[in-house]
C-alpha positions as CSV (number, residue, x, y, z in Angstrom):
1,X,-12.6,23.4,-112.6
2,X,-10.5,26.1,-112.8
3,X,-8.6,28.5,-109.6
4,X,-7.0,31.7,-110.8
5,X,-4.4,33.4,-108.8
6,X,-2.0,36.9,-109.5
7,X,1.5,37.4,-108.1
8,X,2.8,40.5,-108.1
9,X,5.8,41.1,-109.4
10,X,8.4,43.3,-106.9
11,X,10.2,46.1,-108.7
12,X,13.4,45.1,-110.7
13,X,16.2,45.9,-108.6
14,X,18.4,48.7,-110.5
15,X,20.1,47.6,-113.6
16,X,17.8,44.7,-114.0
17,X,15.8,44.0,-116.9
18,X,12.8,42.9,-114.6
19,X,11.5,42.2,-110.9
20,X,12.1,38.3,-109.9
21,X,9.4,35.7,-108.3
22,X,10.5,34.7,-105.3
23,X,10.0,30.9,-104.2
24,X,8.2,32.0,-101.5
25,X,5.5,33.4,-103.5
26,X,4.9,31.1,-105.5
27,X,4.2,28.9,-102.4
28,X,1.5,31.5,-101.3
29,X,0.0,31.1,-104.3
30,X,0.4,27.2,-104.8
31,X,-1.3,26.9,-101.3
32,X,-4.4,29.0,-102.3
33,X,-4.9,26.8,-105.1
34,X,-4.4,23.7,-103.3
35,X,-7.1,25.5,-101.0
36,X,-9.6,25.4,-103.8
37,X,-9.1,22.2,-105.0
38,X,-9.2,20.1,-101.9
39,X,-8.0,17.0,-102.4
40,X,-8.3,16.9,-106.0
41,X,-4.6,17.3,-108.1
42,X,-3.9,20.2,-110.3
43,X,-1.7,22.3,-111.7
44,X,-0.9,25.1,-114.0
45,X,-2.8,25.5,-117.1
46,X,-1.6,28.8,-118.0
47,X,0.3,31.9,-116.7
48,X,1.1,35.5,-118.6
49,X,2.8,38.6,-116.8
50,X,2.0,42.3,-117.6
51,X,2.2,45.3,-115.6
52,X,3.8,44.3,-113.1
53,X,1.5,41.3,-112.4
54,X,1.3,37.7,-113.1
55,X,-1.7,36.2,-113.5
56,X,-1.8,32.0,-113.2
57,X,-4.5,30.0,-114.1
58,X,-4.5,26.2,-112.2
59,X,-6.7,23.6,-112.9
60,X,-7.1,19.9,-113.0
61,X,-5.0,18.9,-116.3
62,X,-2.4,21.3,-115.5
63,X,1.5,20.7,-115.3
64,X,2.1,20.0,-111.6
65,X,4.7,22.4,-110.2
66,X,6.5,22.5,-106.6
67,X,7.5,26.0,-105.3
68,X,11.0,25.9,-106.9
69,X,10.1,25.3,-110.3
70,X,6.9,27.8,-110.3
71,X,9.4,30.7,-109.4
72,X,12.0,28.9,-112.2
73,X,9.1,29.4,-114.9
74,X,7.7,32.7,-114.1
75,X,11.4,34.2,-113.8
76,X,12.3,32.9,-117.4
């Protein structure tokens, strides 16, 4: 069972290479998914940004992730 989710990604603010995740946003999304899978745990199988969106994939096997270190590893 898979659950997939996009964030997206605010402009960059000027001088920066690229827009930032915020912690709270990755909480949105971490709550949809926990939505979907109940009671069941999961976690992130697979993320990938482009235009200006980042598209996660959770599921079952996945590496589980709180808030903070979602945002940590879709900012770097």
């Amino acid at each position: 069972m898979t659950f997939e989710d996009s964030i997206k990604v605010p402009k960059p603010a000027k001088g920066a290479p690229r827009g930032i995740i915020s912690e709270k946003q990755a909480e949105e999304s971490l709550a949809l998914a926990a939505k979907a899978f109940g009671e069941s745990r999961f976690g992130l199988l697979r993320s990938e940004r482009r235009a200006g969106v980042v598209s996660l994939v959770y599921g079952l096997n996945g590496r589980a992730l709180d808030a903070k270190a979602l945002a940590y590893e879709l900012n770097n």
